[in-house]
ZATOR-979434 format. One record per atom (N, C-alpha, C, CB): x negated, y negated, z; residue in one letter. Coordinates in pm, whole numbers, padded with zeros to 5 digits, always signed. Atoms other than C-alpha are relative to their C-alpha. Glycine has a CB too. Example, Ala and Ser with C-alpha at 12.3 -4.5 7.8 and 13.67 -1.06 7.14 Angstrom:
<sites>
-00089+00119+00000A/-01230+00450+00780A/-00090-00120+00000A/+00099-00003+00125A/+00082+00119-00006S/-01367+00106+00714S/+00077-00109+00073S/-00041-00046-00142S/
</sites>
This chain:
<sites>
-00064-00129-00027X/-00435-03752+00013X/-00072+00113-00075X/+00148-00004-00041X/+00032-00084+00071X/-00617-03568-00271X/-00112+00040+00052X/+00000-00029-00117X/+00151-00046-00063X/-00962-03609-00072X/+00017+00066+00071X/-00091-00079+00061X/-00071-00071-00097X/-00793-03491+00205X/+00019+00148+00032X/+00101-00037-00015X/-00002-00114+00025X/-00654-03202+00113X/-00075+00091-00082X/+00082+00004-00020X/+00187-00026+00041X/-00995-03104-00089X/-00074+00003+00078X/-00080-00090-00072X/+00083-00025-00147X/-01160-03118+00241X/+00053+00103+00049X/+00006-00111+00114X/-00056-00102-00058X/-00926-02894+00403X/-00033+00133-00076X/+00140-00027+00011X/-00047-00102+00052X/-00879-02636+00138X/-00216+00050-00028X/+00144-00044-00157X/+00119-00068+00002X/-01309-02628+00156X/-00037+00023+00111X/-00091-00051-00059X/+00065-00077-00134X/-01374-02605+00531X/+00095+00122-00051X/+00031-00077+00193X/-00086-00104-00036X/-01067-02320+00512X/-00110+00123-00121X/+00207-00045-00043X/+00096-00074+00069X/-01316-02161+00225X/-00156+00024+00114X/-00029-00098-00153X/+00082-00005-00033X/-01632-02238+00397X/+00005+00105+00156X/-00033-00130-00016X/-00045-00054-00121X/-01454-02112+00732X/-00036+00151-00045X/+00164-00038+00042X/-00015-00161+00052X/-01370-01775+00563X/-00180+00075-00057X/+00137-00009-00174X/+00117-00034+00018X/-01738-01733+00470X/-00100+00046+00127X/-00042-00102-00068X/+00082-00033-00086X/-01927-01800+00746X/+00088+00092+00114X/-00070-00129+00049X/+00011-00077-00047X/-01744-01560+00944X/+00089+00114-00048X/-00001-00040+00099X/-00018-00097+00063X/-01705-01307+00713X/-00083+00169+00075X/-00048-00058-00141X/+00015-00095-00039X/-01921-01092+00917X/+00060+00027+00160X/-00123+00010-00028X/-00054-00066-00151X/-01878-00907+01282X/-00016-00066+00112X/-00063+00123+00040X/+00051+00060-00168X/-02007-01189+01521X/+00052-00154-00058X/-00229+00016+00062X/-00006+00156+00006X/-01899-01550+01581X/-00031-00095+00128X/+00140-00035-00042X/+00014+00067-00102X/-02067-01777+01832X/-00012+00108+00131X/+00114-00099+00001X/+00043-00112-00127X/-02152-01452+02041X/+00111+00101+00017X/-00021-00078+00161X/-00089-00054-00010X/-01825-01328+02046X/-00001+00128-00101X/+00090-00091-00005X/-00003-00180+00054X/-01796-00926+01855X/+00144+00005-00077X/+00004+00144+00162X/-00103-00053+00029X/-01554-00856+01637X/+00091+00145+00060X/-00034+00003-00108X/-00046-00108-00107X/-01283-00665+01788X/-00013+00149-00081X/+00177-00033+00057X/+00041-00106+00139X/-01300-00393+01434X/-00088+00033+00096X/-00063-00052-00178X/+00100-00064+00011X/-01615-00324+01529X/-00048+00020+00179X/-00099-00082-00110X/-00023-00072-00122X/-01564-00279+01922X/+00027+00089+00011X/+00057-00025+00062X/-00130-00104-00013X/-01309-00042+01872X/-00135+00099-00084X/+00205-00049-00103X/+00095-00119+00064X/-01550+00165+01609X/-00096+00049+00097X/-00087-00048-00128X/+00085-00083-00121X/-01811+00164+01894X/+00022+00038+00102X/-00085-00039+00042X/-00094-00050-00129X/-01583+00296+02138X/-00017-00079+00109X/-00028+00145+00052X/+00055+00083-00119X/-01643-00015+02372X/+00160-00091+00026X/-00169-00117-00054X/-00134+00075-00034X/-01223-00153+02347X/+00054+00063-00014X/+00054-00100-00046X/-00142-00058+00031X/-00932+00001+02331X/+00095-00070-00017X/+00047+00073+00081X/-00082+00134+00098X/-00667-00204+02107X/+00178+00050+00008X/-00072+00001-00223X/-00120-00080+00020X/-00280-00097+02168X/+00100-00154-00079X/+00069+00085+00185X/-00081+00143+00041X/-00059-00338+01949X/+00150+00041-00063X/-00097-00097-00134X/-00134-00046+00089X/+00310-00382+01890X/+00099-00100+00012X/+00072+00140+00048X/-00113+00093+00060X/+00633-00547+01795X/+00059-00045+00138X/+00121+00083-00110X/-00133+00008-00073X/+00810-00718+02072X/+00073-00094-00061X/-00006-00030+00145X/-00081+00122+00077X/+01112-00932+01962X/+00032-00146+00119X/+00178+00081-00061X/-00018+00115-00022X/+01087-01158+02244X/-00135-00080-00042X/+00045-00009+00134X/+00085+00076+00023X/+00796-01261+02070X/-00015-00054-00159X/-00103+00061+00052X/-00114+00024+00145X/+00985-01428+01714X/-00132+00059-00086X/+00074-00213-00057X/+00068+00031+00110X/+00652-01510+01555X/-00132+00108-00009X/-00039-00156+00009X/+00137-00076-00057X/+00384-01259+01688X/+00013+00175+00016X/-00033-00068+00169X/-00003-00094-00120X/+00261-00945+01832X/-00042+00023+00122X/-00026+00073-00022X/+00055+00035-00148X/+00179-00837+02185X/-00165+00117-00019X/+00155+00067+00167X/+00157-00063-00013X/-00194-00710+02152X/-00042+00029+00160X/-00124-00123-00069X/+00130-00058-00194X/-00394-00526+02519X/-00096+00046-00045X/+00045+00150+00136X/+00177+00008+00014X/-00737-00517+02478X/-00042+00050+00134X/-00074-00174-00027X/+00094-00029-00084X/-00933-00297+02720X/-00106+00039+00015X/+00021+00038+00042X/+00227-00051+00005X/-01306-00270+02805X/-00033+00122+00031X/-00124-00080+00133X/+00056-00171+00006X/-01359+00074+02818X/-00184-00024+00091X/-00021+00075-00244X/+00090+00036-00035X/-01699-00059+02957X/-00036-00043+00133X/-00012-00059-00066X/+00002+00029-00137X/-01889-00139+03306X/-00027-00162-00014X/-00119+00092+00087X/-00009+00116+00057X/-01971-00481+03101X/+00096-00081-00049X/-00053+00006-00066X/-00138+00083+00055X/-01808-00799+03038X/+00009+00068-00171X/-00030-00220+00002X/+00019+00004+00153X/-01724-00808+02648X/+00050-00094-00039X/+00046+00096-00078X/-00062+00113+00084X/-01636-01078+02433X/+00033-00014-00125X/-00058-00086+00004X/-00109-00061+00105X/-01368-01012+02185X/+00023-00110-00119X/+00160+00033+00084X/+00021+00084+00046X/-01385-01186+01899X/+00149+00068-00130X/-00174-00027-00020X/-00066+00031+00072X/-00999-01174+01704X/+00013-00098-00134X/+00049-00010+00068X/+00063+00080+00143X/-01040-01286+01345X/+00099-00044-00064X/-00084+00083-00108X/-00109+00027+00101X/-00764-01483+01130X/-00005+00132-00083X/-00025-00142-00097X/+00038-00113+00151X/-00741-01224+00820X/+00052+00116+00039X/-00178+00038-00046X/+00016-00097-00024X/-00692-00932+01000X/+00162+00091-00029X/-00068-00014+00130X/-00109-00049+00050X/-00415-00695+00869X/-00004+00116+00091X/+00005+00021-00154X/-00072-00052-00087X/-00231-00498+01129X/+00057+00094-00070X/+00079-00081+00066X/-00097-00102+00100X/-00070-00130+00935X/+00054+00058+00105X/-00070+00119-00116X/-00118-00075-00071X/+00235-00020+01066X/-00036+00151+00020X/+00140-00010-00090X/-00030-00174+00010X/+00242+00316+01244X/+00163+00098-00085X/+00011+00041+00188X/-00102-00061-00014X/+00592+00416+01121X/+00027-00149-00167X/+00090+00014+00197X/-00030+00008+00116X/+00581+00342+00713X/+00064-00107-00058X/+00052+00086-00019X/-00138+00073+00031X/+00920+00172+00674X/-00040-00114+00067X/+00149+00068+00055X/+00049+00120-00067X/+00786-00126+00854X/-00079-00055-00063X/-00052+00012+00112X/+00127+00107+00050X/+00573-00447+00713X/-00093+00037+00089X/+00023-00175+00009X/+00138+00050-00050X/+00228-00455+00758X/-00027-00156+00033X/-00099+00037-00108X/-00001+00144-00044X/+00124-00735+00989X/-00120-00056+00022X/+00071-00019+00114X/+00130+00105+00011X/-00126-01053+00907X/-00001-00110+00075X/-00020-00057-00129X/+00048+00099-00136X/-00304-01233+01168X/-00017-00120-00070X/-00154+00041+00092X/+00031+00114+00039X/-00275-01624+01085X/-00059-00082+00145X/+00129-00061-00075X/+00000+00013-00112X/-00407-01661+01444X/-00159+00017+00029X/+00097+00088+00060X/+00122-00030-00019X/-00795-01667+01576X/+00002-00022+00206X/-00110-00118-00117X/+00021+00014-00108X/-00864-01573+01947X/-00154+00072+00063X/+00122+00043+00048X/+00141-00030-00022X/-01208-01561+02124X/+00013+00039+00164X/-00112-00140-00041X/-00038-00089-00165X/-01187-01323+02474X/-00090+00044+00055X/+00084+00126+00006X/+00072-00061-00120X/-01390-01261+02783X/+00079+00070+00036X/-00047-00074+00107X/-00062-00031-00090X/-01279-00956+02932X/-00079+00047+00091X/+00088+00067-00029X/+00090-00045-00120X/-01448-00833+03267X/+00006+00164+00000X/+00060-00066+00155X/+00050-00161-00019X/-01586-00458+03336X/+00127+00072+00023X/-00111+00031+00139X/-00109-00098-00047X/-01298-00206+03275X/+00106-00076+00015X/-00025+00078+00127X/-00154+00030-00026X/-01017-00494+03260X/+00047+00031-00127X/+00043-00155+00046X/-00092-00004+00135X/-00753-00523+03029X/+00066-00177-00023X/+00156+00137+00032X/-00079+00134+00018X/-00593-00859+02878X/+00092+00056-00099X/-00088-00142-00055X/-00084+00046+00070X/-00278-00939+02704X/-00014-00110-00084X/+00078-00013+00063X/-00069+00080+00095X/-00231-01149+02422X/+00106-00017-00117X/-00063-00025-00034X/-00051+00012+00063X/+00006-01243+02221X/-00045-00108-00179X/+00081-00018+00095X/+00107+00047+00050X/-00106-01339+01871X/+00119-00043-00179X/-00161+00143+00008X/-00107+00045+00176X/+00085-01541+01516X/-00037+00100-00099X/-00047-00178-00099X/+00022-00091+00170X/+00153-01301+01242X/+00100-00025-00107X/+00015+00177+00011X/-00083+00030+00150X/+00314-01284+00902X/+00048+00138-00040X/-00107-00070-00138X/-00031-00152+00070X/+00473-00949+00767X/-00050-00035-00171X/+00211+00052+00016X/+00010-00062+00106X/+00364-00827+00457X/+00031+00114-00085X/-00062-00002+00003X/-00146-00093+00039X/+00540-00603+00200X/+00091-00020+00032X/+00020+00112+00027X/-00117+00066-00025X/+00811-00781+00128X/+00148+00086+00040X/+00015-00077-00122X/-00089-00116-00004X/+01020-00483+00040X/+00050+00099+00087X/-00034+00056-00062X/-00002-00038-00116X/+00977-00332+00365X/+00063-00037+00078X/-00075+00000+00039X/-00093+00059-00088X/+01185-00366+00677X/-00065-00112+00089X/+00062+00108+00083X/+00121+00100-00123X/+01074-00634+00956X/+00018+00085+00057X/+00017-00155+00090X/+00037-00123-00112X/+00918-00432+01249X/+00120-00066+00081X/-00187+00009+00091X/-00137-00004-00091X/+01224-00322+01495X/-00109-00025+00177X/+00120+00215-00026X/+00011+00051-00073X/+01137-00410+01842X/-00053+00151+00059X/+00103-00092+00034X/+00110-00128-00027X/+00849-00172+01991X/-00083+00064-00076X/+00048+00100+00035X/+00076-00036+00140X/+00693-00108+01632X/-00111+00023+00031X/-00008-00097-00110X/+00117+00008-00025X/+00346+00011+01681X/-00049+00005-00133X/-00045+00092+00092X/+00090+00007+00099X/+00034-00092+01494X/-00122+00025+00017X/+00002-00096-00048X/+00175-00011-00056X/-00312+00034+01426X/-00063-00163-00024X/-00115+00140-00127X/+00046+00162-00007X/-00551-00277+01437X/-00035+00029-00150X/-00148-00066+00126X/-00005-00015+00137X/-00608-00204+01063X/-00154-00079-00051X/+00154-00074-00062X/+00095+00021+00099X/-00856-00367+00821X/-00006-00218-00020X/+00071+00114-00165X/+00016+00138+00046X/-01012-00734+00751X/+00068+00056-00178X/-00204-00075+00020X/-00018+00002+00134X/-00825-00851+00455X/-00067-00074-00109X/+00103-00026-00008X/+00063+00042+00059X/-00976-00977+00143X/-00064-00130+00036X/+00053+00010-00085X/+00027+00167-00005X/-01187-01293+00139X/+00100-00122-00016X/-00088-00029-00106X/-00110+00115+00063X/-00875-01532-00038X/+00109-00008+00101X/+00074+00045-00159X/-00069-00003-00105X/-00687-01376+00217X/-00006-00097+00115X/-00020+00105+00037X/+00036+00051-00102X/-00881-01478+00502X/+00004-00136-00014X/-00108+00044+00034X/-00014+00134-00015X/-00893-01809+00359X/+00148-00083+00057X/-00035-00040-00130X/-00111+00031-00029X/-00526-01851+00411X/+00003-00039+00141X/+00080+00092-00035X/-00049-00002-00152X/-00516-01715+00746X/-00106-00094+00043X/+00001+00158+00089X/+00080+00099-00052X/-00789-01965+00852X/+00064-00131-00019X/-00130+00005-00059X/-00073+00069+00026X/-00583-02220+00661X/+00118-00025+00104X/+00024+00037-00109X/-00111+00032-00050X/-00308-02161+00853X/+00009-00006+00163X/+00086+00087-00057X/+00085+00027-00119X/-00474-02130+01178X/-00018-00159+00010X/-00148+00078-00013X/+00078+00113+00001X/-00622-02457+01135X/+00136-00133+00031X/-00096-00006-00166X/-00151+00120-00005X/-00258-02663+01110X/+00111+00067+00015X/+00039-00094-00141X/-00115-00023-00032X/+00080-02658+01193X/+00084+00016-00133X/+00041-00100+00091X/-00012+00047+00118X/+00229-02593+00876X/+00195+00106+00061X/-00154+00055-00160X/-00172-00104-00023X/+00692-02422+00880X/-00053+00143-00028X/+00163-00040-00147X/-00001-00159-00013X/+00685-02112+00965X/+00021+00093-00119X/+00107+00037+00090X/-00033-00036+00161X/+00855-02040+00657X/-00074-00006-00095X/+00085-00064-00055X/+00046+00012+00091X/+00659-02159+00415X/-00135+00091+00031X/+00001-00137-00036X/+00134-00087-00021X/+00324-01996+00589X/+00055+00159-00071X/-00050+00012+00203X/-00088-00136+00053X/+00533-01666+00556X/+00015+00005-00118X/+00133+00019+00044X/-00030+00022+00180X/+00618-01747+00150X/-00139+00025-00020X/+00065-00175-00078X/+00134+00013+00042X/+00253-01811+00146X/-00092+00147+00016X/-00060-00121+00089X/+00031-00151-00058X/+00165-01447+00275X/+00028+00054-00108X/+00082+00067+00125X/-00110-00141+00113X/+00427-01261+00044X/-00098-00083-00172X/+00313-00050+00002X/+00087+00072+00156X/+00224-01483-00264X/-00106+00078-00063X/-00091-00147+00029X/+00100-00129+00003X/-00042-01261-00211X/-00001+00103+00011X/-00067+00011+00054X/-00041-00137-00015X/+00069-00978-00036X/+00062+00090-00121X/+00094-00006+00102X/-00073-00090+00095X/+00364-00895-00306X/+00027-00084-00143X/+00149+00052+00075X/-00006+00101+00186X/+00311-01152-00598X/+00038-00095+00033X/+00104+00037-00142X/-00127+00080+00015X/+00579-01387-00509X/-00056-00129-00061X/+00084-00025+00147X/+00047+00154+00084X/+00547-01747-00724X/-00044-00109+00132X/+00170-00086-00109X/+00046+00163-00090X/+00400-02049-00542X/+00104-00048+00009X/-00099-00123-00066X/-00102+00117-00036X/+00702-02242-00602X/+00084+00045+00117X/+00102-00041-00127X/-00095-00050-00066X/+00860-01985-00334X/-00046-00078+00149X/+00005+00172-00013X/+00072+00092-00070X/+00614-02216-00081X/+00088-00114+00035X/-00115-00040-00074X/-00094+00083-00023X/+00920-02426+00062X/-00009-00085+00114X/+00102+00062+00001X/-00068+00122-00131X/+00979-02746+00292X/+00076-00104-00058X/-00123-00095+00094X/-00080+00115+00058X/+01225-02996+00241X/-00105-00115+00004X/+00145-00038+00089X/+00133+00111+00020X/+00883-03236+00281X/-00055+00074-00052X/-00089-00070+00109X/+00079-00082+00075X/+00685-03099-00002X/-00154-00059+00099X/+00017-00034-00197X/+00122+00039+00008X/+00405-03310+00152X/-00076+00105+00128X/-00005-00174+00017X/+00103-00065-00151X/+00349-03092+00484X/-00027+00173-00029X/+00120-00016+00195X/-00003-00184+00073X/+00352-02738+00267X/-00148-00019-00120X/+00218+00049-00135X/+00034+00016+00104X/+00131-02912-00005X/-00186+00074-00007X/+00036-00160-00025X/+00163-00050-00054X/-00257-02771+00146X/+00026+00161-00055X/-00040-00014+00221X/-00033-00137+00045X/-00076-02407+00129X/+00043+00005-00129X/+00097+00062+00077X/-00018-00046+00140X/+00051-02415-00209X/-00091-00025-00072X/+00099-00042-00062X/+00090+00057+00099X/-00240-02588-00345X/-00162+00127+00005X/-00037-00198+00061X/+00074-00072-00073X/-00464-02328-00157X/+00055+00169-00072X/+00030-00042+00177X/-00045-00138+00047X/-00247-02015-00287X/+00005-00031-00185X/+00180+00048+00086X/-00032+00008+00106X/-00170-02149-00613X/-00177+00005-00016X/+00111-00119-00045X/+00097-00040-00003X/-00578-02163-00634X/-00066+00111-00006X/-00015-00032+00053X/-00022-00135-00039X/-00589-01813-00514X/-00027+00100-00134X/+00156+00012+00059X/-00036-00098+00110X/-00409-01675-00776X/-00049-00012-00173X/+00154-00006+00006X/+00021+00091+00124X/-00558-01918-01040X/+00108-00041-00090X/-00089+00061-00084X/-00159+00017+00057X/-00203-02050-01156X/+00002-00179+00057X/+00154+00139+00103X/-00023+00174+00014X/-00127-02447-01231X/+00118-00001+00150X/+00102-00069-00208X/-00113+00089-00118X/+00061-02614-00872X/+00127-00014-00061X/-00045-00170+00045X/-00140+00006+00084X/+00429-02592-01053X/+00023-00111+00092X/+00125+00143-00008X/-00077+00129-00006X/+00609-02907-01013X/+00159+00008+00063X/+00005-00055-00154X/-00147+00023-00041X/+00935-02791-00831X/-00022+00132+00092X/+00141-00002-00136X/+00022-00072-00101X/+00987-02552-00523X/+00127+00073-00004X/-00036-00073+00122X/-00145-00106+00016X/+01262-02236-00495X/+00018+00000+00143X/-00016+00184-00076X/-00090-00015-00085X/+01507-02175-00232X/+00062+00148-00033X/+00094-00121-00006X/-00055-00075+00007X/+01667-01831-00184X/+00076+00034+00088X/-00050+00056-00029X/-00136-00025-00103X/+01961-01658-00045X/-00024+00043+00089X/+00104+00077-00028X/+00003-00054-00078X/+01990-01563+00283X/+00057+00157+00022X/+00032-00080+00052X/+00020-00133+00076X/+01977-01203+00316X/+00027+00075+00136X/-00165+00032-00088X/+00025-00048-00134X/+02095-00992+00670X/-00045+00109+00034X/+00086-00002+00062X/+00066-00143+00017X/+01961-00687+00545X/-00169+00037-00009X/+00058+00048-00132X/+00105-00038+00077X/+01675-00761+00441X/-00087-00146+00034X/+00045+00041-00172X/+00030+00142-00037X/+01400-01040+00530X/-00063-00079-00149X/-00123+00002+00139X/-00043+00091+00097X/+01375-01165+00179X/+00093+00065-00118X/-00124-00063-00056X/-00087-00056+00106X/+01667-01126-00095X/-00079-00021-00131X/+00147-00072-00006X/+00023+00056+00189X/+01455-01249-00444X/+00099-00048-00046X/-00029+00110-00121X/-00108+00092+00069X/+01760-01426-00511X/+00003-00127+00010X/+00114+00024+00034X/+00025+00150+00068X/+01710-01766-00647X/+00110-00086+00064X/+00016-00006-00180X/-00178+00129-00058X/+01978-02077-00457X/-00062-00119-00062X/+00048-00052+00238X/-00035+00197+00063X/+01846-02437-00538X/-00197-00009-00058X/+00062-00192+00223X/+00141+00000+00087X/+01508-02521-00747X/+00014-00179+00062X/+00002+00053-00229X/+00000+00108-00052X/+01389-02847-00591X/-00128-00065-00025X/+00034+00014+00125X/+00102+00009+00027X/+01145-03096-00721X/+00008-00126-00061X/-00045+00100-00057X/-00021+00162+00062X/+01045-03460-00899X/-00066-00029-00113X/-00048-00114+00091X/+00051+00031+00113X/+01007-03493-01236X/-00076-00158+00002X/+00117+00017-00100X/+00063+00170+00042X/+00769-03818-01380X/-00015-00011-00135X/-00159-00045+00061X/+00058+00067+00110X/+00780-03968-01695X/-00025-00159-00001X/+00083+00032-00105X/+00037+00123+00013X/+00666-04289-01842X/+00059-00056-00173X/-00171+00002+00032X/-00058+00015+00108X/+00864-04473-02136X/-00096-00162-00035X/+00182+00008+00022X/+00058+00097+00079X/+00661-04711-02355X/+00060-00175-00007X/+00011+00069-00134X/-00034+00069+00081X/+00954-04930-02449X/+00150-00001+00061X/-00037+00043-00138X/-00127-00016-00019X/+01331-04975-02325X/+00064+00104-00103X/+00059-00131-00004X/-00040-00154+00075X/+01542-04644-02444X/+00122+00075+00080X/-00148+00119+00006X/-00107-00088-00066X/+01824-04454-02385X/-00074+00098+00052X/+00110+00057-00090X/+00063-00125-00092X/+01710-04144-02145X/+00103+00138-00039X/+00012-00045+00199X/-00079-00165+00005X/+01836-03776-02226X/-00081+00098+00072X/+00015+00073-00164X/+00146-00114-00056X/+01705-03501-02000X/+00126+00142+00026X/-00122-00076+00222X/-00064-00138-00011X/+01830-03148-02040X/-00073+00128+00098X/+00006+00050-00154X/+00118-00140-00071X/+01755-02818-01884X/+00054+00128-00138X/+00071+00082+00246X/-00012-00104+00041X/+01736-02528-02174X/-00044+00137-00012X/+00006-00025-00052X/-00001-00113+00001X/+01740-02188-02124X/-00142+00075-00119X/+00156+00023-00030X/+00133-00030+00113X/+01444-01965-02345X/+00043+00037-00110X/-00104+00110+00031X/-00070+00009+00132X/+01697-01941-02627X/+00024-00088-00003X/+00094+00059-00039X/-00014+00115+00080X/+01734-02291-02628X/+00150-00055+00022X/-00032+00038-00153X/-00108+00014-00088X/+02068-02307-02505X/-00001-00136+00126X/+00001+00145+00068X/-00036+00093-00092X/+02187-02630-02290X/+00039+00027+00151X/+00096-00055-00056X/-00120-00079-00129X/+02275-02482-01939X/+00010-00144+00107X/-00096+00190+00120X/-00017+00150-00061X/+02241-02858-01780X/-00050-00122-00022X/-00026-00005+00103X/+00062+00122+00051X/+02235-03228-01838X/-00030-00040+00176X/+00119-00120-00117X/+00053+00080-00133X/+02071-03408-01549X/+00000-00147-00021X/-00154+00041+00043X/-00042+00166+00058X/+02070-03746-01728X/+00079-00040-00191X/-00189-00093+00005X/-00051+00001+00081X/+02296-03835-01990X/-00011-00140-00078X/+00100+00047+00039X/+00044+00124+00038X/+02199-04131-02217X/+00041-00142+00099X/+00055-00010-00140X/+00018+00100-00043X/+02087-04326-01997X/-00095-00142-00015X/-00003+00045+00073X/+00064+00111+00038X/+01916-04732-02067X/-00092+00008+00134X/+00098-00138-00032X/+00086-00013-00127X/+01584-04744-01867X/-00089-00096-00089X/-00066+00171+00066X/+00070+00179+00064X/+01306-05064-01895X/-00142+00159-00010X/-00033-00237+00182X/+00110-00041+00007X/+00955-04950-02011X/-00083+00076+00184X/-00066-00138-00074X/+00077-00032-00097X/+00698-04798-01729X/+00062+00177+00013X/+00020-00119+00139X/-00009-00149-00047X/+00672-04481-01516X/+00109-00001+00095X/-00138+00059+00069X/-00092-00049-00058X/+00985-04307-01397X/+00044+00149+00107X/+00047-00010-00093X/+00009-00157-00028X/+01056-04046-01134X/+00134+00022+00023X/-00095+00055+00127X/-00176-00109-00031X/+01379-03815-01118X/-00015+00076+00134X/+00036+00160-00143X/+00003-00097-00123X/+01414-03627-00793X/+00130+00092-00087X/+00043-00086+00192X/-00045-00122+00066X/+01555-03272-00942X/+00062+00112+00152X/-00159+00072-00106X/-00072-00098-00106X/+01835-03063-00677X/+00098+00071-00095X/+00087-00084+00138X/-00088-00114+00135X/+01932-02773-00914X/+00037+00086+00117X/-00116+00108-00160X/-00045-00116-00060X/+02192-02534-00779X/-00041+00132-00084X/+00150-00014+00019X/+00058-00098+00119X/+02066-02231-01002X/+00011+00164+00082X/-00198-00052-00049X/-00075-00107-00027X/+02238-01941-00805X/+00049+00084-00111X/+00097-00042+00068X/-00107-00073+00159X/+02369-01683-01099X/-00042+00001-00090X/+00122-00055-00061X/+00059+00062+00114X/+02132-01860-01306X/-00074+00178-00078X/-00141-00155+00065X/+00051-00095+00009X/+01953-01558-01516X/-00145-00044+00050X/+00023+00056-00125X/+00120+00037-00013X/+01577-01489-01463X/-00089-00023-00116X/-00046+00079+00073X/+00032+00005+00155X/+01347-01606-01708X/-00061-00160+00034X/+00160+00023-00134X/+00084+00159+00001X/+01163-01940-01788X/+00123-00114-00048X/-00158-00004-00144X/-00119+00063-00030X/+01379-02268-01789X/-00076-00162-00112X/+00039-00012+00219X/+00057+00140-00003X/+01261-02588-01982X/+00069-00082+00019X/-00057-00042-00092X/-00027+00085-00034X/+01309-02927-01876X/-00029-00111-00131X/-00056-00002+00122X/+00026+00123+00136X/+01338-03180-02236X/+00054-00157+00071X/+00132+00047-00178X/-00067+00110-00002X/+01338-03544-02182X/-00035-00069-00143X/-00035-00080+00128X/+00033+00056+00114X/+01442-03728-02492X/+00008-00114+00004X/+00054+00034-00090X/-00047+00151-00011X/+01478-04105-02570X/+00056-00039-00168X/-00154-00114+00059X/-00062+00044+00110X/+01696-04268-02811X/+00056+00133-00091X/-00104-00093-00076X/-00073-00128+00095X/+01886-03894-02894X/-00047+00108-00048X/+00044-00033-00109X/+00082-00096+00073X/+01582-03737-03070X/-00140+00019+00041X/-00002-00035-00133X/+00112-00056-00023X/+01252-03811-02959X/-00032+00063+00106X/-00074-00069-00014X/+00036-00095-00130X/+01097-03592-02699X/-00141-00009+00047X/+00022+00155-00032X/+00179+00021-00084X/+00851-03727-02445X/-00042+00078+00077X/-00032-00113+00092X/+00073-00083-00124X/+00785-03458-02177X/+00104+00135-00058X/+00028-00077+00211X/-00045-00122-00040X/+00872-03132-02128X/-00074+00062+00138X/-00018+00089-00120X/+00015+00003-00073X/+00852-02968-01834X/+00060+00183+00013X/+00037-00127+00048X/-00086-00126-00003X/+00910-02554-01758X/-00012+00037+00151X/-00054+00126-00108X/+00007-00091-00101X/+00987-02364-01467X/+00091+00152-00010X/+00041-00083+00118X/-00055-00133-00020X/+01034-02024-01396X/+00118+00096+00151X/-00137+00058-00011X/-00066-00067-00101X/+01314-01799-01197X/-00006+00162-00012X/+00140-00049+00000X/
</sites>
């Protein structure tokens, strides 16, 4: 699994390189159509389209052209109050002398804080986004990964948000994107994944619901088990195992914290044995 996803997370690099510039396989970046007055690009929000927008592309030209849509590409709202929208999507287009095509194309909002685009939202075709960027959107291009979590994986970059906000109830089919963003940002893969409230105002609340994740230790020697969660004053705010008898070897806990209300702030995880000693620790942040 580790080769695996080390392969992936270097084509999705190598990807983002080699077509870092304006041409791929013959095809033109559409950017640099539009600058030479050879397309005309109208793009906007429809809502029967959940995950996307509806892009028309026309050839302004007596020539075919061949449109070359790039993962990466960041979409800026005409009308402020609206997310800016990122292409996790790559499409390669023949259009014929003077036609026009439709496509519809996967995006991600960005600026979290912002509203989601209302239904008819227009966008200019905007700007390639950074290199780390592009790696994403190539990343995410490349596999099927929850909608959700791609989206978490956006706002990581876009507006900070923590890796652990990178959610699936199968950590294993999210694990390329967090390992890929957490990379990114240069920040250790945290060991447990957040959940937040649902929000009807707003398409994310920052409010913290369940911290989800699987501790591992390994005990030398038969031992009572103590595992706390304390607060950054040190404070007890939960036992998760209460002296419990466990045989030597390696142990894993599966961890379903409700942590709603909880404050924000860093959280450690102590496991002791026999009352006092303390083999792991373990922190996460809310």
């Amino acid at each position: 699994m580790i080769k695996k996803t080390f392969l992936v997370l270097l084509l999705a690099t190598f990807a983002s390189t080699a077509w870092s510039n304006d041409e791929k396989n013959g095809y033109v970046s559409m950017g640099k159509l539009v600058e030479q007055g050879l397309l005309d690009v109208q793009v906007e929000k429809l809502h029967k389209l959940k995950n996307g927008l509806n892009v028309t592309l026309e050839n302004k030209t007596e020539d075919s052209l061949k449109v070359w849509i790039e993962p990466g590409r960041r979409f800026v709202a005409k009308d402020s109050v609206f997310q800016d929208w990122f292409i996790g999507d790559e499409r390669m287009i023949t259009i014929i002398p003077l036609g026009t095509v439709e496509q519809d194309l996967l995006g991600f909002c960005c600026q979290v804080h912002d509203r989601g685009p209302a239904n008819g939202a227009k966008y200019n075709i905007g700007y390639m986004a950074p290199d780390t960027w592009i790696q994403l959107a190539t990343l995410i291009h490349q596999n099927d990964f929850p909608r959700g979590a791609s989206q978490h994986a956006v706002w990581c970059l876009s507006d900070n948000l923590p890796v652990s906000s990178i959610y699936h109830e199968d950590e294993t089919k999210v694990r390329p994107l967090r390992e890929l963003v957490a990379n990114i940002k240069g920040e250790p893969l945290p060991w447990y994944m957040l959940t937040y409230e649902k929000d009807t105002a707003r398409l994310f609340s920052n409010i913290h619901e369940r911290l989800l994740g699987t501790l591992q230790y390994y005990l030398r020697n038969s031992a009572v088990v103590t595992i706390n969660v304390r607060s950054s004053t040190g404070e007890i705010v939960k036992v998760l195992v209460k002296e419990s008898g466990l045989g030597p070897g390696m142990h894993k806990l599966p961890v379903d914290l409700n942590v709603k209300g909880w404050p924000k702030g860093n959280y450690e995880v102590m496991i002791y044995t026999d009352y006092a000693t303390l083999v792991s620790k373990s922190v996460f942040t809310l």
